[in-house]
DSSP file (Angstrom, degrees, kcal/mol; ACC not computed):
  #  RESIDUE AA STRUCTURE BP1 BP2  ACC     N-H-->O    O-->H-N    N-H-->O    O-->H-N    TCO  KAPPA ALPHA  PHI   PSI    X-CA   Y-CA   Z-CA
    1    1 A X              0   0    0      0, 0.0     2,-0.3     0, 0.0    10,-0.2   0.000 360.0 360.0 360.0 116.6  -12.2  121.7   -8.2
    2    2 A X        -     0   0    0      7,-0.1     7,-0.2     8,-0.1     6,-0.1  -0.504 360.0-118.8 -38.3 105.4  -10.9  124.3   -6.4
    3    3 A X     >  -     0   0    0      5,-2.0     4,-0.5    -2,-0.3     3,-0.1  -0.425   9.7-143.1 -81.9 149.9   -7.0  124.4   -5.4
    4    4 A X  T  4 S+     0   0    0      1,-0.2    -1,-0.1     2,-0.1    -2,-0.0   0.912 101.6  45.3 -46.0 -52.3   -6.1  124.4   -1.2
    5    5 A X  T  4 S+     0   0    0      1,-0.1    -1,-0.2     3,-0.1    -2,-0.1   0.671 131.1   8.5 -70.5 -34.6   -3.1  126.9   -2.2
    6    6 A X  T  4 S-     0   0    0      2,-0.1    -2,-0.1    -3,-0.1    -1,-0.1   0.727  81.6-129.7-145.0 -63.6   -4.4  129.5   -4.6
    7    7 A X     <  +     0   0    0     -4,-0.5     2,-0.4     1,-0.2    -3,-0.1   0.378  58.6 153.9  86.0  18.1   -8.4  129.1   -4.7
    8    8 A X        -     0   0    0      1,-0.1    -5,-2.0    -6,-0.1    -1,-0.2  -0.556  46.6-140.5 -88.4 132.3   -7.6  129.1   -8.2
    9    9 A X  S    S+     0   0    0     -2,-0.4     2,-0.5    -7,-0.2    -1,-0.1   0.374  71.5  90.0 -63.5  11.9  -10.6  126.9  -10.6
   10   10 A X        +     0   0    0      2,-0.0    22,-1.7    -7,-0.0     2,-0.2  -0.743  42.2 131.0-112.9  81.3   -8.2  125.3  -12.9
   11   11 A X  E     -A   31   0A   0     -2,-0.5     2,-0.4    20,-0.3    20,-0.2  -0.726  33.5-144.4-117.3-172.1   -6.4  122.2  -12.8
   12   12 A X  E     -A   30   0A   0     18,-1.6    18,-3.6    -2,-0.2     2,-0.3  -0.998  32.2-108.8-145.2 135.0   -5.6  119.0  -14.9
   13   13 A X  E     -A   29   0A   0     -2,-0.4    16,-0.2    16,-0.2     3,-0.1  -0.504  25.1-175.6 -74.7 138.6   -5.3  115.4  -13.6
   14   14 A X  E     -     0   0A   0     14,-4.0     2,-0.3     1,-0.3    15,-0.2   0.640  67.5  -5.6-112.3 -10.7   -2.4  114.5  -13.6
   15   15 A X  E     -A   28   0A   0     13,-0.8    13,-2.5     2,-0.0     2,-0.5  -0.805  56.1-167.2-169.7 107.8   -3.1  111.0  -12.5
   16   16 A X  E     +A   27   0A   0     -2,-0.3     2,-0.3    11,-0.2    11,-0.2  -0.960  10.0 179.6-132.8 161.3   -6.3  108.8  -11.2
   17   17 A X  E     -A   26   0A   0      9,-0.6     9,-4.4    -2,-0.5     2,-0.4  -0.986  30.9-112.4-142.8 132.5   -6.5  105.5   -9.6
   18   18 A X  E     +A   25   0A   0     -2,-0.3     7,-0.2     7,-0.2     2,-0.2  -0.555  42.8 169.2 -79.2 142.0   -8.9  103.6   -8.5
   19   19 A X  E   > +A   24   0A   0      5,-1.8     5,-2.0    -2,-0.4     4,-0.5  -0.942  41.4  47.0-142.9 165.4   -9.3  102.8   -4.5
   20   20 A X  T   5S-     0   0    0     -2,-0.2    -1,-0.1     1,-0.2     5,-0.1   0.634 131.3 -50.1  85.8  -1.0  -11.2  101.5   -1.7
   21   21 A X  T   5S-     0   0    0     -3,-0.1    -1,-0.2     1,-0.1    -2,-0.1   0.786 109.8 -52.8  91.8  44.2  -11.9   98.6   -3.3
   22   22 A X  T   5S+     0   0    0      2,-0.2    -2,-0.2     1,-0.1     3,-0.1   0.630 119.6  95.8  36.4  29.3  -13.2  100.4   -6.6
   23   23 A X  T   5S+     0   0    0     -4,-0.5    21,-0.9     1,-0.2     2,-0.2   0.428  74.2  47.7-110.2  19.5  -15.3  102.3   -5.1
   24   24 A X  E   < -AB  19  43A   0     -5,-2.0    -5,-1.8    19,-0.1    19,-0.3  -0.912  69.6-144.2-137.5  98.5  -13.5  105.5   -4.6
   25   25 A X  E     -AB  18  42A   0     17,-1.9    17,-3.1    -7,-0.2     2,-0.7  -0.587  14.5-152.1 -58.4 122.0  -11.3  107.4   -7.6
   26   26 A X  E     -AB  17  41A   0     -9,-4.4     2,-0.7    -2,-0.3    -9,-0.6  -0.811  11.9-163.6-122.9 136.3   -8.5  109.0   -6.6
   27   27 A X  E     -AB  16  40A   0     13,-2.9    13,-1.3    -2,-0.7     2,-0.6  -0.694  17.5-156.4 -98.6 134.9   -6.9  112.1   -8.5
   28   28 A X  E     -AB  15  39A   0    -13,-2.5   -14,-4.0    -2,-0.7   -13,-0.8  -0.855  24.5-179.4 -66.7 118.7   -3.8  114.0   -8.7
   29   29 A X  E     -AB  13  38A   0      9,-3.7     9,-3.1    -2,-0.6     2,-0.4  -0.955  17.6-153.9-132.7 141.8   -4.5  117.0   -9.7
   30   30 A X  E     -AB  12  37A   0    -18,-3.6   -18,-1.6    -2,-0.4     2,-0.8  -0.834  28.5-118.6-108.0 154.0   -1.8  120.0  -10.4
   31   31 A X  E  >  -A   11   0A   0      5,-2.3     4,-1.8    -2,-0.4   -20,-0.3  -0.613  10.5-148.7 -77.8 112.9   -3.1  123.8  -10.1
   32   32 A X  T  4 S+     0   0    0    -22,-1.7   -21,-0.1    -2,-0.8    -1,-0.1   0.647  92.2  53.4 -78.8   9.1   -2.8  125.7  -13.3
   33   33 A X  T  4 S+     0   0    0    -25,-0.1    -1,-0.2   -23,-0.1   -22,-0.1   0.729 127.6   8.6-105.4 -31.6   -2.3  128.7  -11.3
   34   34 A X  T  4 S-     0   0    0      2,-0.1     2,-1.4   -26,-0.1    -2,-0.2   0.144  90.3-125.9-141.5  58.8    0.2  128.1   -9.1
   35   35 A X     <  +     0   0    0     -4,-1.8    -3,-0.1     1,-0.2     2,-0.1   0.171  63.6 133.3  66.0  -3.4    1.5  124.8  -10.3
   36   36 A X        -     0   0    0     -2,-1.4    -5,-2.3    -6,-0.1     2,-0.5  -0.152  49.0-119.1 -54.3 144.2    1.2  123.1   -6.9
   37   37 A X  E     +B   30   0A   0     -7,-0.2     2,-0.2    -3,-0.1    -7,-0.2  -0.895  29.5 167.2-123.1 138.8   -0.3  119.7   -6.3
   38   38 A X  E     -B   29   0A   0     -9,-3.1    -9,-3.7    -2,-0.5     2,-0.2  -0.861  27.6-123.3-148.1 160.5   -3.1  118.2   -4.6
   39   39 A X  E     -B   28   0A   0     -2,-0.2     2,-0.3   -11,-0.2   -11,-0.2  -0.596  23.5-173.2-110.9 178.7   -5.1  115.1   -4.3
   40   40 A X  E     -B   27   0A   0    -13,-1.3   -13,-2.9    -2,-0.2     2,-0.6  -0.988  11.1-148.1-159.5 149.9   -9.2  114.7   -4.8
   41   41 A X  E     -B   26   0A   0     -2,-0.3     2,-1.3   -15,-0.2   -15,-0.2  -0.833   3.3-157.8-140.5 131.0  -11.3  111.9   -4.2
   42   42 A X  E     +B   25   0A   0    -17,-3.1   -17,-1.9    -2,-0.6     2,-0.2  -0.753  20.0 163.7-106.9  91.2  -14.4  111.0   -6.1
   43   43 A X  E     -B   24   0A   0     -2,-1.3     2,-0.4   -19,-0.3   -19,-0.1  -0.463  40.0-101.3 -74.0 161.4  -17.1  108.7   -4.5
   44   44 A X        -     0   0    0    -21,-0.9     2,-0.3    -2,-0.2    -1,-0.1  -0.691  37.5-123.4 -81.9 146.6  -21.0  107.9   -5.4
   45   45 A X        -     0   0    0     -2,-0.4     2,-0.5     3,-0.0     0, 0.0  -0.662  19.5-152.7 -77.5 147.9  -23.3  109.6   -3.2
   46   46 A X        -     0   0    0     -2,-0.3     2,-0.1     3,-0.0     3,-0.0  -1.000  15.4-130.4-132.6 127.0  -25.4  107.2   -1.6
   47   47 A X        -     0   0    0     -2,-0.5     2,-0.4     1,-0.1    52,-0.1  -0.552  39.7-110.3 -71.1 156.8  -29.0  108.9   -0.7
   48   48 A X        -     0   0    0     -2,-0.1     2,-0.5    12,-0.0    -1,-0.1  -0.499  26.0-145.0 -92.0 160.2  -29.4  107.8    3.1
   49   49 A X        -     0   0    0     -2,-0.4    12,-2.5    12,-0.2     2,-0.4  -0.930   3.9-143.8-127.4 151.1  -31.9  105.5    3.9
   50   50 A X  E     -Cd  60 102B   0     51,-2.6    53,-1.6    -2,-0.5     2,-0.4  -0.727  12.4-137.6-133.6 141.6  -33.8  105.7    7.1
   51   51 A X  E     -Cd  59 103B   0      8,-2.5     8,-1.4    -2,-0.4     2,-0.4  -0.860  19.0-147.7 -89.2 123.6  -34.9  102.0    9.2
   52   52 A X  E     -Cd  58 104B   0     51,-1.6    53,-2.7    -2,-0.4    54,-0.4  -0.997  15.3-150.0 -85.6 118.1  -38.1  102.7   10.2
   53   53 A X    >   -     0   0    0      4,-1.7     3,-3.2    -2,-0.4    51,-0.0  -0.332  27.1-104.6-110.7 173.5  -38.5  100.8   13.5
   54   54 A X  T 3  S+     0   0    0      1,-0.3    -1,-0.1     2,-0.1     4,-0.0   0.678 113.4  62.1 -83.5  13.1  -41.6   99.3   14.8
   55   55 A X  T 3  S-     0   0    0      2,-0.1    -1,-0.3     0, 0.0     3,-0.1   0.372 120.5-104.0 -94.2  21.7  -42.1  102.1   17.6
   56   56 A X  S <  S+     0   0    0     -3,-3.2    -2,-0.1     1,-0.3     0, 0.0   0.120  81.0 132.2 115.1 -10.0  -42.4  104.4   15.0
   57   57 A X        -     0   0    0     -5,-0.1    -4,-1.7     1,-0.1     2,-0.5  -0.128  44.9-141.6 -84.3 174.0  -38.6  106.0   15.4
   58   58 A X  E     +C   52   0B   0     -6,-0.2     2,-0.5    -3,-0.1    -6,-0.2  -0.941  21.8 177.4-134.5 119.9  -36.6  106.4   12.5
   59   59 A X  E     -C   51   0B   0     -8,-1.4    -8,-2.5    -2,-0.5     3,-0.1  -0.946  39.4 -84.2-140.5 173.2  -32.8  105.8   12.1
   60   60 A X  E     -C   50   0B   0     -2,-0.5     2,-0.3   -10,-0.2   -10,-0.2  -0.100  51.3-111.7 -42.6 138.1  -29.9  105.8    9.5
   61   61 A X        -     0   0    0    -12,-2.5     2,-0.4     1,-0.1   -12,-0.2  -0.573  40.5-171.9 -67.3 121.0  -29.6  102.2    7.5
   62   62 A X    >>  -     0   0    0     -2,-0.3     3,-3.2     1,-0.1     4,-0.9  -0.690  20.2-157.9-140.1  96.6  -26.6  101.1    8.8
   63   63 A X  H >> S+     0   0    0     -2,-0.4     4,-2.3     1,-0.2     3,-0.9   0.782  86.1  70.9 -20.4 -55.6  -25.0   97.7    7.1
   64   64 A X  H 3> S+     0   0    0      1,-0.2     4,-1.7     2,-0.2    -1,-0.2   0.650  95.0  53.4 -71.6  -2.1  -22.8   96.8   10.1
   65   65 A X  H <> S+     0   0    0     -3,-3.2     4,-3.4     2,-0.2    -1,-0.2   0.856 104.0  53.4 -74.9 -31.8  -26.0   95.7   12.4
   66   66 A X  H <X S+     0   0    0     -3,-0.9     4,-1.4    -4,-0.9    -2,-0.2   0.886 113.2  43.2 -73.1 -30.8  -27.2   93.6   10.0
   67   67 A X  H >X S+     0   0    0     -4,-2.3     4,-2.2     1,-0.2     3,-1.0   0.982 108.4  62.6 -63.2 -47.0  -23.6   91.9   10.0
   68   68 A X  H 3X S+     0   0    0     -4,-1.7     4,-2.7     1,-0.3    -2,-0.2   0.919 109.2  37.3 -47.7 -64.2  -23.5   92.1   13.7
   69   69 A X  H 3< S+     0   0    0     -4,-3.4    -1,-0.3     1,-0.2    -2,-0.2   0.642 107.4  60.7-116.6  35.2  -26.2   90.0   14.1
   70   70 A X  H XX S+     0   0    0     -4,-1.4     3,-2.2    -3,-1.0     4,-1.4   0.850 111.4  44.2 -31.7 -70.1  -25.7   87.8   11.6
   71   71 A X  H 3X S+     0   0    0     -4,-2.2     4,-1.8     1,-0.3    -2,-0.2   0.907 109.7  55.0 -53.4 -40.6  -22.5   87.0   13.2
   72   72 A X  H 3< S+     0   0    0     -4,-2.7    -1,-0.3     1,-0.2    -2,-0.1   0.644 104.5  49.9 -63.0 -16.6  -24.0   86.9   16.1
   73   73 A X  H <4 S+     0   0    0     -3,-2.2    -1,-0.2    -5,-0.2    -2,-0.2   0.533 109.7  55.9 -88.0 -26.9  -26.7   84.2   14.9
   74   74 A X  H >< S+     0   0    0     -4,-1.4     3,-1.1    -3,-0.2    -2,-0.2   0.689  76.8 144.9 -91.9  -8.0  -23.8   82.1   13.6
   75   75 A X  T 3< S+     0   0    0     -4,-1.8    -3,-0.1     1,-0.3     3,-0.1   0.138  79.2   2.5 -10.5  78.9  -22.0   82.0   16.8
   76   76 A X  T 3  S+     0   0    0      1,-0.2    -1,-0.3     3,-0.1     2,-0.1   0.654 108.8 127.2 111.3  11.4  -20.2   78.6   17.4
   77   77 A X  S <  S-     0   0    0     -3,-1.1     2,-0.5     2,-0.2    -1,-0.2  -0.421  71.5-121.5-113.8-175.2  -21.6   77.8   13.8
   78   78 A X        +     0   0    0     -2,-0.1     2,-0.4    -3,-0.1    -3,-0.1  -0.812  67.0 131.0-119.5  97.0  -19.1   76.6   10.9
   79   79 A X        -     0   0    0     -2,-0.5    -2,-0.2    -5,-0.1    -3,-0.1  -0.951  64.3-118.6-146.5 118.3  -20.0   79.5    8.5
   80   80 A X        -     0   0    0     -2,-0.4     3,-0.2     1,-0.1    -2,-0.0  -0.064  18.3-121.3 -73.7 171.8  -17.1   81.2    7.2
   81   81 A X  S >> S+     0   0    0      1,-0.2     4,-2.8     2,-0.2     3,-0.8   0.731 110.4  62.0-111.3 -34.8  -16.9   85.0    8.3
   82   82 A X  H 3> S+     0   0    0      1,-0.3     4,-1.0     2,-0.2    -1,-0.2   0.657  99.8  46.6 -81.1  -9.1  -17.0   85.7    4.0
   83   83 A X  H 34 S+     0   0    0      2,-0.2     4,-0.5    -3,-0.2    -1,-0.3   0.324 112.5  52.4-109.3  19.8  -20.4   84.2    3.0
   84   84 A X  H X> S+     0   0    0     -3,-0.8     4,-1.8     2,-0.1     3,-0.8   0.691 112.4  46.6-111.7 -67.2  -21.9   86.2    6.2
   85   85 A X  H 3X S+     0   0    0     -4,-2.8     4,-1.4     1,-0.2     5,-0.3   0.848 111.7  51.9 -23.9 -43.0  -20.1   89.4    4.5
   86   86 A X  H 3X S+     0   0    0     -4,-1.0     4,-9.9     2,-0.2    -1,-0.2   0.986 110.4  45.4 -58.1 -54.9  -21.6   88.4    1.3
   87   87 A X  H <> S+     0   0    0     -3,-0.8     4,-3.2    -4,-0.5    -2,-0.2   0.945 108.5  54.5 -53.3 -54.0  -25.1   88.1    2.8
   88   88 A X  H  X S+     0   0    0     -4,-1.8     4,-1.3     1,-0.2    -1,-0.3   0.850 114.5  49.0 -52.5 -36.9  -24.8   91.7    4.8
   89   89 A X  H  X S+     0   0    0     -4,-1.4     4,-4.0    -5,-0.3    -2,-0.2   0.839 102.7  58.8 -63.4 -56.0  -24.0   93.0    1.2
   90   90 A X  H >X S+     0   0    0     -4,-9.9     3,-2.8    -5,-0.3     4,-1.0   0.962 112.1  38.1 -40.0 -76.7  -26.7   91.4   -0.5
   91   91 A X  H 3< S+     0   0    0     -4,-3.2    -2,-0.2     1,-0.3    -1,-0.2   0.601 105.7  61.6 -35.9 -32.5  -29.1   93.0    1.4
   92   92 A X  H >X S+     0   0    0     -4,-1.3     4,-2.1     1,-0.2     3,-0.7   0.787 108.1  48.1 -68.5 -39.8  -27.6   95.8    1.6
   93   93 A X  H <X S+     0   0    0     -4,-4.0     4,-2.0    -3,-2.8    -2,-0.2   0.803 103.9  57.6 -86.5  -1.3  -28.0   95.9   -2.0
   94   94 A X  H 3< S+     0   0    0     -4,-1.0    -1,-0.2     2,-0.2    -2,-0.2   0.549 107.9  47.5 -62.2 -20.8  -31.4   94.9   -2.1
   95   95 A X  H X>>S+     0   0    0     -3,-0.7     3,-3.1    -5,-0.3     4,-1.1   0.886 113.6  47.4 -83.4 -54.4  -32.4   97.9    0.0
   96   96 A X  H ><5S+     0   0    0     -4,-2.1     3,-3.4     1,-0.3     4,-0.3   0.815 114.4  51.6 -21.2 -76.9  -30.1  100.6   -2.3
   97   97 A X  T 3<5S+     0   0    0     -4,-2.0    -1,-0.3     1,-0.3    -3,-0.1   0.589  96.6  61.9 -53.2 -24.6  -31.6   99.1   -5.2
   98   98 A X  T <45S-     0   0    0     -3,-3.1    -1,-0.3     1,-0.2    -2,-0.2   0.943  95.5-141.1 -67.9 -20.4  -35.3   99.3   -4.2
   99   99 A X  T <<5 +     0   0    0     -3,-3.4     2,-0.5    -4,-1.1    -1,-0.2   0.574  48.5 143.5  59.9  15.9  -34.9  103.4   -4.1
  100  100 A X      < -     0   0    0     -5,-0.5    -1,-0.3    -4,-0.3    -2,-0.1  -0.756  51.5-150.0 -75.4 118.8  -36.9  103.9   -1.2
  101  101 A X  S    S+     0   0    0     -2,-0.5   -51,-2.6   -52,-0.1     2,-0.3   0.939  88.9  35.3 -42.8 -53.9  -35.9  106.7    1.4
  102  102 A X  E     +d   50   0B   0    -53,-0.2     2,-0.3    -3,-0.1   -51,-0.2  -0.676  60.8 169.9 -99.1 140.0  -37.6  104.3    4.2
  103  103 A X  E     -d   51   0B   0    -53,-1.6   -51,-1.6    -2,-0.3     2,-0.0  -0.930  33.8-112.2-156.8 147.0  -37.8  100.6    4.8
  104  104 A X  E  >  -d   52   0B   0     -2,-0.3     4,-1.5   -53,-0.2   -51,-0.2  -0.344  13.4-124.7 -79.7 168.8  -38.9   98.9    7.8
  105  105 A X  H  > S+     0   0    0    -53,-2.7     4,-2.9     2,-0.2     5,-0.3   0.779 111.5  64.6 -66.3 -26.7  -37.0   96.9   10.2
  106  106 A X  H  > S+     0   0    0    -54,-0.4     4,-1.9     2,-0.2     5,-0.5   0.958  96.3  46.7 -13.3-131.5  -39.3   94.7    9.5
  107  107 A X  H  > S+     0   0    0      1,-0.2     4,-1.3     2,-0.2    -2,-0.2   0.720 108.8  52.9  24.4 -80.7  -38.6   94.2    6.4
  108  108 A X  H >X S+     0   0    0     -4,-1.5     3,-2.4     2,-0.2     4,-1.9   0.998 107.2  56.5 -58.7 -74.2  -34.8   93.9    6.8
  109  109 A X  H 3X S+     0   0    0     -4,-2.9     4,-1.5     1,-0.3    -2,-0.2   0.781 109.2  45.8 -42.2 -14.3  -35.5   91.2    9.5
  110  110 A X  H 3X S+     0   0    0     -4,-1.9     4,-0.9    -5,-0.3     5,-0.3   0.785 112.8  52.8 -86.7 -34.3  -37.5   89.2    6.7
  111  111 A X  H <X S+     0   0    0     -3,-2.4     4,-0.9    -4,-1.3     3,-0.2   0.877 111.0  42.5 -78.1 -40.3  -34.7   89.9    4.6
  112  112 A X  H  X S+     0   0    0     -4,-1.9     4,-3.2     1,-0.3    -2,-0.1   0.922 112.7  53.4 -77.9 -43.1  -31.9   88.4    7.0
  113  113 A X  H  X S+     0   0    0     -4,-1.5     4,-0.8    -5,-0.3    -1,-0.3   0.675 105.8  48.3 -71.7  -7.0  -33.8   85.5    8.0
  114  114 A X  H >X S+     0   0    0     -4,-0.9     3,-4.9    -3,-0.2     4,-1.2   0.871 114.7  53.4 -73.5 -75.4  -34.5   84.3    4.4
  115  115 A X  H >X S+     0   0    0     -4,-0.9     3,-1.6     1,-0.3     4,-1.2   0.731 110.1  43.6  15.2 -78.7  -30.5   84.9    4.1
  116  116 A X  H 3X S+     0   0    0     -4,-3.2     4,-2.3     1,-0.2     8,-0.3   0.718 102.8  66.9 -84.0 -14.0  -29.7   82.8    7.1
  117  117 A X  H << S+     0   0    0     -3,-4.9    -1,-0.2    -4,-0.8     4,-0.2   0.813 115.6  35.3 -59.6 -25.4  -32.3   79.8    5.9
  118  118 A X  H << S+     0   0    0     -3,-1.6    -2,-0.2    -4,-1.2    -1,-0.2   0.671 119.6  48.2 -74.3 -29.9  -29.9   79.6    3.2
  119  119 A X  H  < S-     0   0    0     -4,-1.2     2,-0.3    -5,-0.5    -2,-0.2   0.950 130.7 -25.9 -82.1 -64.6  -26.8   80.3    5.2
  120  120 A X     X  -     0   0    0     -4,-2.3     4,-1.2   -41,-0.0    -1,-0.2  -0.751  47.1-150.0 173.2 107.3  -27.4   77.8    8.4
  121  121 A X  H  > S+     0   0    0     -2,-0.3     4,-1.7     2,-0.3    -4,-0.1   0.418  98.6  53.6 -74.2 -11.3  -30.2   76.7    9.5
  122  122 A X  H  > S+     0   0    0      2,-0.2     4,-1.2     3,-0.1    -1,-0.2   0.800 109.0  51.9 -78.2 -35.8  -29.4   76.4   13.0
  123  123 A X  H  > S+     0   0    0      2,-0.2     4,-2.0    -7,-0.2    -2,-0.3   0.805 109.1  53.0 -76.6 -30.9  -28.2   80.3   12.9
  124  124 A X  H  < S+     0   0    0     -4,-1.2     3,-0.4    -8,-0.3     5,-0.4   0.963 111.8  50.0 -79.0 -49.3  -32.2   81.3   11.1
  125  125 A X  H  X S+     0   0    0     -4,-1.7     4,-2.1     1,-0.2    -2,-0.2   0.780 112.7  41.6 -75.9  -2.2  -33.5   79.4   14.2
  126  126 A X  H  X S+     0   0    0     -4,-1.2     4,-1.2     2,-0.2    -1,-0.2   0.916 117.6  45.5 -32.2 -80.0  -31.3   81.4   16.4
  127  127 A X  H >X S+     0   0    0     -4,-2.0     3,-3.8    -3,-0.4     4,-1.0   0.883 113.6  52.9 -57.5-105.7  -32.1   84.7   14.5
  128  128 A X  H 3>>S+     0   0    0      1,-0.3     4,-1.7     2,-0.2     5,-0.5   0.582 105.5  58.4 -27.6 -58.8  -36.3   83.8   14.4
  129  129 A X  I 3X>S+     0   0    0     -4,-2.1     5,-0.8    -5,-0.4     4,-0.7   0.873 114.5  27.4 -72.0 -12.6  -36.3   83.3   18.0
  130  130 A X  I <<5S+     0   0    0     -3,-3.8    -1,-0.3    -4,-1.2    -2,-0.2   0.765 127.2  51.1-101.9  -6.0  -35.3   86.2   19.3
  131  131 A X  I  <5S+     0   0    0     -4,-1.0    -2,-0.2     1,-0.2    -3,-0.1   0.980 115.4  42.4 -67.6 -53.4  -36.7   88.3   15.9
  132  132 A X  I  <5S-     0   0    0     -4,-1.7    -1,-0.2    -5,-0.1    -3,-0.2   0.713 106.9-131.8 -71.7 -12.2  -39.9   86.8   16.1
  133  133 A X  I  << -     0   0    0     -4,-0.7     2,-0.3    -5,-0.5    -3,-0.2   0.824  26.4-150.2  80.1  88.8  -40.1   87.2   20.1
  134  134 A X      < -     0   0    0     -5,-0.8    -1,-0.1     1,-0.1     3,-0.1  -0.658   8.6-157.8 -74.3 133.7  -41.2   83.3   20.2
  135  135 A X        -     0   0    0     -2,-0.3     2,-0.2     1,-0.3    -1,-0.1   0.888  63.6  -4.5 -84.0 -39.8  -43.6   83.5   23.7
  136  136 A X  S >> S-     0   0    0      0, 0.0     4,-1.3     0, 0.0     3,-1.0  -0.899  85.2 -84.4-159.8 139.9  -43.5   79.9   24.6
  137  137 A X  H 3> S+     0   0    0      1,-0.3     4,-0.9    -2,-0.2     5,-0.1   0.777 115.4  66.0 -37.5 -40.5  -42.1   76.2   23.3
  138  138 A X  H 3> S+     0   0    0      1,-0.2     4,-1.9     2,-0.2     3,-0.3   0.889 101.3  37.8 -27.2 -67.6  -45.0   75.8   21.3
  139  139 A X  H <> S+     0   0    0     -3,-1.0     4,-0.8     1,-0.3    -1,-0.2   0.414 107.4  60.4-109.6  18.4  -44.7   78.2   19.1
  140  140 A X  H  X S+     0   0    0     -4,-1.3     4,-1.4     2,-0.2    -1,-0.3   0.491 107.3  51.1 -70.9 -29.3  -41.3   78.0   18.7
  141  141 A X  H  X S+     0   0    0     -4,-0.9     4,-1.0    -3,-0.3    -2,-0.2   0.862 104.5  54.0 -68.9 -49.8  -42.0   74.3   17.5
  142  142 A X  H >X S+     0   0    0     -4,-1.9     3,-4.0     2,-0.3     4,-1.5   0.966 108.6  54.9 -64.5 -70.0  -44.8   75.3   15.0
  143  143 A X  H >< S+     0   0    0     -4,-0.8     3,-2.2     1,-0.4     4,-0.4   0.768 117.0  33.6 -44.5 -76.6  -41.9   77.6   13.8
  144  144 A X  H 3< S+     0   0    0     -4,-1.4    -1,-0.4     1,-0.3     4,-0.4   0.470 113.5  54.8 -66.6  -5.1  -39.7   74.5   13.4
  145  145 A X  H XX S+     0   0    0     -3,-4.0     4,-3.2    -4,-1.0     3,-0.8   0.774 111.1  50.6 -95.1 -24.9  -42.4   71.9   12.4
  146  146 A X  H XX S+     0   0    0     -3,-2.2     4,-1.0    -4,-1.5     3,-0.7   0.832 108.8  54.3 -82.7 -83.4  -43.2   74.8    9.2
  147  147 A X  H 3> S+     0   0    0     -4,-0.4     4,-0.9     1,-0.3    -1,-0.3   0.273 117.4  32.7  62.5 -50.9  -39.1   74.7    8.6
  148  148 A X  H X> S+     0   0    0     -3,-0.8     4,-2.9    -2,-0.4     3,-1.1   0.893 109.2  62.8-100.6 -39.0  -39.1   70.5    8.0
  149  149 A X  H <X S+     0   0    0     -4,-3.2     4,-3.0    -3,-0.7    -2,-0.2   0.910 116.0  36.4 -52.3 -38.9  -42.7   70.4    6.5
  150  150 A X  H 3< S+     0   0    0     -4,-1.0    -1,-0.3     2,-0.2    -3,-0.2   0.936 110.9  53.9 -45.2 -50.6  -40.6   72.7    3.5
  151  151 A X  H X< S+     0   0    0     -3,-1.1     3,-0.6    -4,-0.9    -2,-0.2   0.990 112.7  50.6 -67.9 -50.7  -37.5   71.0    3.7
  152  152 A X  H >X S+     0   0    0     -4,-2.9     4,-1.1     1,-0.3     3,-1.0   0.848 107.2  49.9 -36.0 -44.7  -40.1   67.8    3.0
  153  153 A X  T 3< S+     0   0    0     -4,-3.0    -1,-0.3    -5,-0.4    -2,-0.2   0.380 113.9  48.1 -80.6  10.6  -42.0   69.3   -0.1
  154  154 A X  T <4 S+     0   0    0     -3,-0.6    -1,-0.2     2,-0.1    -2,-0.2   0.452  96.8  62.6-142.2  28.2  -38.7   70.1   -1.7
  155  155 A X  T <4        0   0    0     -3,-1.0    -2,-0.1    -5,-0.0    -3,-0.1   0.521 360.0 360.0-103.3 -23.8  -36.9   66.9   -1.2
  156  156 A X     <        0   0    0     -4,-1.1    -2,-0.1     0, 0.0    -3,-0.1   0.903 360.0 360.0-113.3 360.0  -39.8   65.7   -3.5
């Protein structure tokens, strides 16, 4: 590490702490050239991961959409604000974890609605209609008739 003051390469921590909710170390470090003190802060690198959306465009993975319309699916719902943070987190670590540069939006939407089937079932049909584009009442029914025929097989 390099000091601000001097440019000099030598120092010794004089102190680290964890921050950021332990995911950021932060050091004191003094300069062993010209005795001056400075702070440093030590994160992971996170490779970025790129959305691939379904017109082909490609953008940065970015957690707070998935929260956003989470929240936005729970609207009016009684689903505390922490098990919808929890969920955007899961996921989020389910993409990290896969170690793919790309995933589709796809993908993530498959990922949010399983989420919210668990979460509030009012809030996945919410989410599914405007993810799935539902054309018509119909098939927005078939959607909800597949949704109790489940609930049915797993009551017995």
């Amino acid at each position: 590490m390099r000091c601000l003051y001097c440019n000099c390469t030598e120092s010794k921590v004089i102190d680290s702490r964890s921050a950021d909710d332990d995911r950021t170390i932060r050091r004191r470090r003094e300069c062993m050239g010209c005795g001056r003190r400075f702070t440093t802060y030590e994160t992971i690198e996170v490779a970025p991961i790129l959305v691939v959306k379904s017109d082909g465009n490609r953008q940065a993975f970015d957690m707070g959409k998935i929260k956003r319309g989470v929240i936005k699916a729970c609207e009016k719902r009684p689903v505390p604000i922490e098990k919808i943070d929890a969920l955007a987190e899961e996921i989020a670590k389910k993409i990290y974890n896969s170690m793919e540069q790309e995933i589709s939006s796809k993908e993530i939407g498959e990922m949010v609605m399983e989420g919210l089937k668990e979460l509030d079932e009012v809030a996945y049909v919410r989410y599914a209609s405007v993810y799935r584009s539902f054309k018509d009442i119909s098939s927005f029914m078939s959607e909800l008739q597949r949704m109790m025929e489940k609930k049915e097989s797993e009551k017995k």
